[in-house]
Short mmCIF file of the C-alpha atoms (twelve columns), coordinates in Angstrom:
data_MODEL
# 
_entry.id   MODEL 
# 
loop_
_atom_site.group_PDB 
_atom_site.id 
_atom_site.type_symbol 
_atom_site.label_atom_id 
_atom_site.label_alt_id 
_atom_site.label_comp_id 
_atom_site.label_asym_id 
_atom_site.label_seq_id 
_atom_site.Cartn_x 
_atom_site.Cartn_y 
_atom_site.Cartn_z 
_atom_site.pdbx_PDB_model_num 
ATOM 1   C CA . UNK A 1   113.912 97.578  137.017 1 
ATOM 2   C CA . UNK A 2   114.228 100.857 135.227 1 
ATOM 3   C CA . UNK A 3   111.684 102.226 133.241 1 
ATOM 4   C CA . UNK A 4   110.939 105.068 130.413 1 
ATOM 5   C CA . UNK A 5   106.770 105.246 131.155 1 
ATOM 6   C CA . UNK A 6   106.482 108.503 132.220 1 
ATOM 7   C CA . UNK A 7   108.625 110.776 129.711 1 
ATOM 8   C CA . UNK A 8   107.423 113.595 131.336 1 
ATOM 9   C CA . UNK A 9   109.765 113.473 134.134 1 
ATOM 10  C CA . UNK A 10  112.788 113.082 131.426 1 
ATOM 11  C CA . UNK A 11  111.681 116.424 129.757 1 
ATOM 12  C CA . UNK A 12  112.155 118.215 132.766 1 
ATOM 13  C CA . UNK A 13  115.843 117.286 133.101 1 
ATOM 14  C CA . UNK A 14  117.598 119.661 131.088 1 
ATOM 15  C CA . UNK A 15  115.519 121.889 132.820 1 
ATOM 16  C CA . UNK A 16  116.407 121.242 136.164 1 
ATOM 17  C CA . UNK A 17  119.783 120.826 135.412 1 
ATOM 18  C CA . UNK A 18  120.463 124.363 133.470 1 
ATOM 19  C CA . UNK A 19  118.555 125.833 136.282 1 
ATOM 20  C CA . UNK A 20  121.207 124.678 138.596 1 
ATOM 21  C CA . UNK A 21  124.007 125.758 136.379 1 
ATOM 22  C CA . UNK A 22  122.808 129.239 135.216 1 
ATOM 23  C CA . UNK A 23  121.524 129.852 139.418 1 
ATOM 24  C CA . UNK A 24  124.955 128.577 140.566 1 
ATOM 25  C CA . UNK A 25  127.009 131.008 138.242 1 
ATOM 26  C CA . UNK A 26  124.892 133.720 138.883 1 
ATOM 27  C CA . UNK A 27  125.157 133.476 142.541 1 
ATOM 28  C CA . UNK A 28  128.936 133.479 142.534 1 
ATOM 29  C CA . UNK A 29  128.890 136.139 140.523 1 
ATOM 30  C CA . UNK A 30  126.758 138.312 141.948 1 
ATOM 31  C CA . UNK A 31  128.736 137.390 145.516 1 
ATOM 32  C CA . UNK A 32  131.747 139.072 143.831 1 
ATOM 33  C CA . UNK A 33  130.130 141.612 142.601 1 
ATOM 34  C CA . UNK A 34  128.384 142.943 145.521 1 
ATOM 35  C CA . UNK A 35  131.527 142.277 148.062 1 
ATOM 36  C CA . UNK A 36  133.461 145.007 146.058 1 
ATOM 37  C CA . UNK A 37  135.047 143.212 143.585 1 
ATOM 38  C CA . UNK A 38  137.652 142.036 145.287 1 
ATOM 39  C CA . UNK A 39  140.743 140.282 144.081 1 
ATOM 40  C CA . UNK A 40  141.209 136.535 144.806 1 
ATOM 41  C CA . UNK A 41  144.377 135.496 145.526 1 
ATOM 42  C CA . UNK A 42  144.648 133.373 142.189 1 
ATOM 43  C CA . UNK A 43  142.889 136.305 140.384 1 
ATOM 44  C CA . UNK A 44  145.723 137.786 137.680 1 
ATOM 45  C CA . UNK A 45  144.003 141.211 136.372 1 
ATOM 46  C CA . UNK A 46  140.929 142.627 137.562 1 
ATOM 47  C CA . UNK A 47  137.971 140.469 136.080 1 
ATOM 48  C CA . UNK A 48  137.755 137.526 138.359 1 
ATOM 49  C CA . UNK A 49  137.172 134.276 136.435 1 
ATOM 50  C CA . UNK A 50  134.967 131.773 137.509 1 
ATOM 51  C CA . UNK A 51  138.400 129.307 138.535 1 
ATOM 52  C CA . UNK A 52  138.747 132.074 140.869 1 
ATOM 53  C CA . UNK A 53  135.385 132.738 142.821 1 
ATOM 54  C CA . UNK A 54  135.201 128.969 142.581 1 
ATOM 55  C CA . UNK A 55  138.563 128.540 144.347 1 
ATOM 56  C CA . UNK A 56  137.633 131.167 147.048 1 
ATOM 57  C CA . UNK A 57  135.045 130.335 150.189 1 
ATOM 58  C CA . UNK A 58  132.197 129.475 147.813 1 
ATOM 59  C CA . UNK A 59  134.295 126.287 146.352 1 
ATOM 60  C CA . UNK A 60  131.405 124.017 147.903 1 
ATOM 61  C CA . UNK A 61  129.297 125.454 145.830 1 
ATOM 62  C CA . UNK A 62  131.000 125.438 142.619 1 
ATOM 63  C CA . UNK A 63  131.685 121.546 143.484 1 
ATOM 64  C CA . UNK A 64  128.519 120.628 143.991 1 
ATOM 65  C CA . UNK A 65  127.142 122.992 140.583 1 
ATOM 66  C CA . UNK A 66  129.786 121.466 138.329 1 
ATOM 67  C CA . UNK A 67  129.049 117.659 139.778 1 
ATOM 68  C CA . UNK A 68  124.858 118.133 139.396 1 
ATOM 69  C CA . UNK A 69  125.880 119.642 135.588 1 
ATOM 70  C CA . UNK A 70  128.243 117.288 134.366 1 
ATOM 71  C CA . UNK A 71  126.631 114.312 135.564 1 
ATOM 72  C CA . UNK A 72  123.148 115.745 134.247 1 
ATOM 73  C CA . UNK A 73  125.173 116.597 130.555 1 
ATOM 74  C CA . UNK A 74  125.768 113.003 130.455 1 
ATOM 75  C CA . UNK A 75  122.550 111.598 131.369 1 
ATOM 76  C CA . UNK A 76  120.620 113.864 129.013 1 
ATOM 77  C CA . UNK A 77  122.709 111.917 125.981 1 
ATOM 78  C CA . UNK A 78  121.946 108.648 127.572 1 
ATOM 79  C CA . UNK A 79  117.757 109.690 127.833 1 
ATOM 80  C CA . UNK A 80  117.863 110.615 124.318 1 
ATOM 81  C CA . UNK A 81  119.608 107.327 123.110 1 
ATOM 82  C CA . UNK A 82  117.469 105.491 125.085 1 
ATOM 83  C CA . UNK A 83  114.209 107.094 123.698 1 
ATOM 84  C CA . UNK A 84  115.118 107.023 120.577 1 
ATOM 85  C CA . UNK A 85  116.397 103.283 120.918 1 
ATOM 86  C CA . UNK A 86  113.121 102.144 121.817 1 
ATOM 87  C CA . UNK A 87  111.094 104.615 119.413 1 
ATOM 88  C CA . UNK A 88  109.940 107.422 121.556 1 
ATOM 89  C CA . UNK A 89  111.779 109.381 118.929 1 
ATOM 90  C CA . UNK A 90  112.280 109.321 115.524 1 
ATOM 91  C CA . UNK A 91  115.084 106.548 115.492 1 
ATOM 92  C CA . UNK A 92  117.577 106.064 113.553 1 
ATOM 93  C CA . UNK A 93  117.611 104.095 109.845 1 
ATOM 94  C CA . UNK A 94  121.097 103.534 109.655 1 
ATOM 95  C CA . UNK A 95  124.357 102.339 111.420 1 
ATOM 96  C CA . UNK A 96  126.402 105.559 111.256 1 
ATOM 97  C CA . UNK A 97  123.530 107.274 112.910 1 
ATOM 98  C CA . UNK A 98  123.695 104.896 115.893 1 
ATOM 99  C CA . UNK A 99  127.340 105.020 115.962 1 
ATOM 100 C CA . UNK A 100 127.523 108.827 116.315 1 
ATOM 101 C CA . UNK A 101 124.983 108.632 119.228 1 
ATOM 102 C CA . UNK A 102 126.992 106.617 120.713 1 
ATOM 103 C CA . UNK A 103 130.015 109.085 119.830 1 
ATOM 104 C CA . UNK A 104 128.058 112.064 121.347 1 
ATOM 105 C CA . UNK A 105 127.544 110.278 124.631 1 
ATOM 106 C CA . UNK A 106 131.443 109.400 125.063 1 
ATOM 107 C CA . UNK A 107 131.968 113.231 124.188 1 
ATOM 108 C CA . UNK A 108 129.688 113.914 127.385 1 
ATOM 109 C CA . UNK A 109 130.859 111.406 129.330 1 
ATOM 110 C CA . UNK A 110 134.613 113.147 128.841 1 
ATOM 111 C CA . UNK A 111 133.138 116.325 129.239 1 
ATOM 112 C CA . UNK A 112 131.156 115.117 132.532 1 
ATOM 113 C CA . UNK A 113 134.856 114.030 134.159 1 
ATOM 114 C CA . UNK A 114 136.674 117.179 132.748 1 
ATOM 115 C CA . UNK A 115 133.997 119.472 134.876 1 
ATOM 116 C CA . UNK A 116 133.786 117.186 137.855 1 
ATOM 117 C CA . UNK A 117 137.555 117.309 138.343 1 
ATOM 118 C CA . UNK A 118 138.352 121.009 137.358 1 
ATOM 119 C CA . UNK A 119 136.039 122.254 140.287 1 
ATOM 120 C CA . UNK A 120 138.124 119.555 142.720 1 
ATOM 121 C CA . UNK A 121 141.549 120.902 141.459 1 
ATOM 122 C CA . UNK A 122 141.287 124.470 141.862 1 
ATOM 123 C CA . UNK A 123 143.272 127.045 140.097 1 
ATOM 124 C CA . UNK A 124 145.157 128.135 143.542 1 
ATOM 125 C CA . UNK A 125 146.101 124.746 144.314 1 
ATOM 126 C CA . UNK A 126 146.261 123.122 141.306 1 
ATOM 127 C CA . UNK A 127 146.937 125.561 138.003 1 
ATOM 128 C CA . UNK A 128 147.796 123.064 135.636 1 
ATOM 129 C CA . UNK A 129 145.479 120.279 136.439 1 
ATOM 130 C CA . UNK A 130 142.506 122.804 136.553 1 
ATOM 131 C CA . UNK A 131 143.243 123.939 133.477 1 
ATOM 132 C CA . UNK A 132 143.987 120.946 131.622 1 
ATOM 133 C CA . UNK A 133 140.731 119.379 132.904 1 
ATOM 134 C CA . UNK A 134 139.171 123.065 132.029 1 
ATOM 135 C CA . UNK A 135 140.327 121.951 128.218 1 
ATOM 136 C CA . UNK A 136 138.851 118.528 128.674 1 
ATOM 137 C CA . UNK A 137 135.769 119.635 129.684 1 
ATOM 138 C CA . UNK A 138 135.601 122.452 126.346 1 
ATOM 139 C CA . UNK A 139 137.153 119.394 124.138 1 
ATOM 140 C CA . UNK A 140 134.496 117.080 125.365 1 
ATOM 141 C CA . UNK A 141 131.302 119.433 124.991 1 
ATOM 142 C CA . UNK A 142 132.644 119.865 121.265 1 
ATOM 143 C CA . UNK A 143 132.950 116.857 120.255 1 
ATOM 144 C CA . UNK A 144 129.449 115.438 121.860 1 
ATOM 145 C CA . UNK A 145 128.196 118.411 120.076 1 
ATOM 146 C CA . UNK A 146 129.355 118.298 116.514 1 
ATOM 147 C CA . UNK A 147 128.496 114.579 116.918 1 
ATOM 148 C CA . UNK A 148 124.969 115.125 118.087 1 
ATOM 149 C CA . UNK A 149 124.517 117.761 115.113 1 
ATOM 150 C CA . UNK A 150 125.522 115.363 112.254 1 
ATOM 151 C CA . UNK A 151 123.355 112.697 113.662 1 
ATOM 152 C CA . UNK A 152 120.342 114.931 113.963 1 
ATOM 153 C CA . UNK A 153 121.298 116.662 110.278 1 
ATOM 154 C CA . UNK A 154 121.275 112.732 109.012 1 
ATOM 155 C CA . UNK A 155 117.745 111.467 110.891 1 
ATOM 156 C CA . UNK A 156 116.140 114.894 109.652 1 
ATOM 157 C CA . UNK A 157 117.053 113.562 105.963 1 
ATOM 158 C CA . UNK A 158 115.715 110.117 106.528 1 
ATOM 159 C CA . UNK A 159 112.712 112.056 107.764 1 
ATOM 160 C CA . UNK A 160 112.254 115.239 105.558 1 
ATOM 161 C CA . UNK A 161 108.904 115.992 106.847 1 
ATOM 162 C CA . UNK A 162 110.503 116.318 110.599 1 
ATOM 163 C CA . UNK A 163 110.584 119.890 110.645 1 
ATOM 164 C CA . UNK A 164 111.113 119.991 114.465 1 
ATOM 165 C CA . UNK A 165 114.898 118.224 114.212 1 
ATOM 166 C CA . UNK A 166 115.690 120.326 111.491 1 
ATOM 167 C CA . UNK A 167 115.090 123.299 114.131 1 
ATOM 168 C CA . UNK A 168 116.973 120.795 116.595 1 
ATOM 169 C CA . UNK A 169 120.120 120.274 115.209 1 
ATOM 170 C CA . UNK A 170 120.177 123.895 113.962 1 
ATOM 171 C CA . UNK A 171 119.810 125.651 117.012 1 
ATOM 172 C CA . UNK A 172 122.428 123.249 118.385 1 
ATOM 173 C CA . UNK A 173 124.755 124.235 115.543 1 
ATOM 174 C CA . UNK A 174 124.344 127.808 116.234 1 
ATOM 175 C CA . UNK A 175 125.036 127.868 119.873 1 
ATOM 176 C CA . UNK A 176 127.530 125.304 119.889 1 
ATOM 177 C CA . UNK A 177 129.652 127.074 117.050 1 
ATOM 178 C CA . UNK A 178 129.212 130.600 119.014 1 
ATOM 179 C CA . UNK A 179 130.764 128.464 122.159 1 
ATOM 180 C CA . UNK A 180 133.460 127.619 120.389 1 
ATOM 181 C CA . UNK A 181 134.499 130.378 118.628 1 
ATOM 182 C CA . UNK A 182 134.164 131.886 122.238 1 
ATOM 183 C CA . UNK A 183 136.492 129.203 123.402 1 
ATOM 184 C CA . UNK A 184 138.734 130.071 120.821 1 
ATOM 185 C CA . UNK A 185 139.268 133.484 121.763 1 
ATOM 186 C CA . UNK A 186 138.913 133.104 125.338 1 
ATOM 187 C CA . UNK A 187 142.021 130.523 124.746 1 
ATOM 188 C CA . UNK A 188 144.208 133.597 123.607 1 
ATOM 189 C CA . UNK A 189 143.065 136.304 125.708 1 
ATOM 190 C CA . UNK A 190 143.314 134.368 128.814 1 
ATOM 191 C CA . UNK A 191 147.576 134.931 128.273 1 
ATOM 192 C CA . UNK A 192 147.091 138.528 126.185 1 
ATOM 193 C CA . UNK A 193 144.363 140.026 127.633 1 
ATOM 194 C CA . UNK A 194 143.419 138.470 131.450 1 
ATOM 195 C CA . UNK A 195 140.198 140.527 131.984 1 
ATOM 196 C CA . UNK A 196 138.893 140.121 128.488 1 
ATOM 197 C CA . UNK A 197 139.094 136.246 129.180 1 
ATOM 198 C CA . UNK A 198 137.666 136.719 132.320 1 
ATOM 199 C CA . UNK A 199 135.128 138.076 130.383 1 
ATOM 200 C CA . UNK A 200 134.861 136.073 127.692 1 
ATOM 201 C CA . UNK A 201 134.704 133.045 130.040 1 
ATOM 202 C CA . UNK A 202 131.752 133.770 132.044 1 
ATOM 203 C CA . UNK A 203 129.471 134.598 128.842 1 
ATOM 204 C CA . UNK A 204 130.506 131.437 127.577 1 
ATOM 205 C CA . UNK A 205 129.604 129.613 131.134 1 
ATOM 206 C CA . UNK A 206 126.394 131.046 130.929 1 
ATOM 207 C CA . UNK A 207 125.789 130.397 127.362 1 
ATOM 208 C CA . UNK A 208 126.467 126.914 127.860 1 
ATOM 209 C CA . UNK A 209 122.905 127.248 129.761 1 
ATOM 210 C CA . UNK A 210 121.370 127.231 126.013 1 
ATOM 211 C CA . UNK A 211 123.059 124.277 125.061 1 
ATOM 212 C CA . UNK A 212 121.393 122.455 128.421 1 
ATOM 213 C CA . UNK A 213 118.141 123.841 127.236 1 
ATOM 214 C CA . UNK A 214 118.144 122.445 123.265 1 
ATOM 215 C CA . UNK A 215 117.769 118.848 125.125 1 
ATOM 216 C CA . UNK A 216 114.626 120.347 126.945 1 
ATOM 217 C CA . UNK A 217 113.310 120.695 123.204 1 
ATOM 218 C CA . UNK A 218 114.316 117.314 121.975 1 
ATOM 219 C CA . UNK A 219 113.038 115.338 125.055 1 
ATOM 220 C CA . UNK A 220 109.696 116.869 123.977 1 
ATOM 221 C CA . UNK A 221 109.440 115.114 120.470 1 
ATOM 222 C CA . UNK A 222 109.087 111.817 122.810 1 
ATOM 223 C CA . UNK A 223 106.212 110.185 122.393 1 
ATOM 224 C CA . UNK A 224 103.941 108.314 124.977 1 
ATOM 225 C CA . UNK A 225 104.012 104.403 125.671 1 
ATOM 226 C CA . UNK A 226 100.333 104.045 123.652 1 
ATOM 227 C CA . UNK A 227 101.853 106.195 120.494 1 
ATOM 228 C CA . UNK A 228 104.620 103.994 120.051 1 
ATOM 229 C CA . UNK A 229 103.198 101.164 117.754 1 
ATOM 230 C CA . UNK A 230 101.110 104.024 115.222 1 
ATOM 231 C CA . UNK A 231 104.026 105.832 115.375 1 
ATOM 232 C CA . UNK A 232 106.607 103.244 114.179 1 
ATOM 233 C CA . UNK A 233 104.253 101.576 111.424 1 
ATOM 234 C CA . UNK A 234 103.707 104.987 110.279 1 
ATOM 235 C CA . UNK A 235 107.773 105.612 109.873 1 
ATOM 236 C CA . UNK A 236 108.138 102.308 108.161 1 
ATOM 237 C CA . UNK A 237 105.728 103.257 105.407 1 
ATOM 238 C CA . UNK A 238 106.824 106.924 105.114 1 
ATOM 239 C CA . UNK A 239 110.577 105.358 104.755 1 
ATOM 240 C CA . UNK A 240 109.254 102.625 102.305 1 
ATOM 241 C CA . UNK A 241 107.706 104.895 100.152 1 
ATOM 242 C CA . UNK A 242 110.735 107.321 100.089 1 
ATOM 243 C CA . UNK A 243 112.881 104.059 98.938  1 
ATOM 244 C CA . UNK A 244 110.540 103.442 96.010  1 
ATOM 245 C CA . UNK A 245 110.882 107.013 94.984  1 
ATOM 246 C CA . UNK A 246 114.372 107.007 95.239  1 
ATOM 247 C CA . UNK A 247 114.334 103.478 93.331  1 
ATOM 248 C CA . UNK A 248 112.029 103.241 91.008  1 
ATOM 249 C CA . UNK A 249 111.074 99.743  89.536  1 
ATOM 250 C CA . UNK A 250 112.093 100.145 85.276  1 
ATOM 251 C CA . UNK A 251 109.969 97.692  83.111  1 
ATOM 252 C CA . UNK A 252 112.335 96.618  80.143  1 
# 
């Protein structure tokens, strides 16, 4: 039977899992890099984009990167729901907090299958496919993002004196509305401008490495097995006494 005793293991998971992404990347681009730069036979300008190393001899690779990332994207949102399900962090006080956890994880899960199958369906086999699983994957880190944000923004209002979500969902804001913007522009320069994309496209790869880590930072708010019961009878009186603020009895 599965168990959440030892949260210490869960922390490290983001870690493990950016490590993987970020070392993967870095070795395929430093592979092109030091054999000369030379051009793949997918490759359209002179930057090589990651489709194209990743379609080249180093395709196992890229495989097995984008199946240990996407997979590990998903199961990050599933820890977290989990944990804060049964109280190792601050859980949630209303419905449409639970329902956009659940929203984030379906974001991941799309955004697990859009990176699994891009790196099956190469861009020198498969253009289209690649690509349209390329805008899956993008689509699907966006929504689980804004998602997760919105939830965060509303648990850190149930729970002013939270100051670490506050940092949480900020920091995810930030990177995840640089990533898009990237996105954005990589989506027009790919057509205009080939080896600005290809440039554009690898920064955001390796940015994405930031996003991995902000789940390294929220796993850490979990709280041991013996914490549990303090911790939840102390929420329940914090929140009680915020709803007697907020209502206050009148005496006619």
């Amino acid at each position: 039977m599965f168990h959440l005793r030892d949260h210490r293991y869960f922390i490290g998971l983001p870690v493990f899992i950016a490590f993987i992404w970020f070392g993967s990347l870095l070795a395929m681009l430093l592979t092109w890099l030091t054999s000369g730069r030379p051009k793949y036979e997918s490759q359209e300008g002179r930057m090589a984009y990651i489709s194209d190393v990743g379609a080249s001899f180093l395709k196992p690779l890229f495989v097995v990167a984008c199946c240990i990332t996407g997979f590990g994207f998903f199961l990050c949102l599933i820890v977290e729901r989990l944990f804060r399900h049964t109280g190792r962090l601050v859980p949630e006080m209303r419905r449409r907090e639970s329902v956009l956890g659940v929203l984030a994880v379906v974001g991941a899960f799309i955004a697990m299958w859009g990176l699994i199958l891009l790196s099956g369906f190469d861009t020198l086999h498969y253009t289209t496919p690649h690509r349209l699983f390329l805008l899956l994957f993008m689509l699907g880190v966006a929504l689980s993002a804004i998602f997760t944000v919105i939830e965060y923004r509303w648990i850190a209002q149930d729970h002013p004196r939270m100051l670490q979500l506050r940092r949480a969902y900020i920091a995810k804001a930030i990177i995840a509305g640089t990533l898009t913007l990237l996105a954005i522009a990589f989506g027009i320069t790919m057509f205009c401008a080939p080896d600005v994309g290809g440039i554009i496209e690898w920064v955001i790869a390796l940015g994405f490495t930031m996003y991995l880590l902000t789940f390294w930072y929220d796993l850490r708010m979990a709280k041991p097995t013996q914490q549990l019961a303090v911790d939840r009878e102390a929420i329940t009186k914090e929140c009680a006494g915020e709803l007697d603020q907020r209502n206050p009895m009148t005496v006619d």
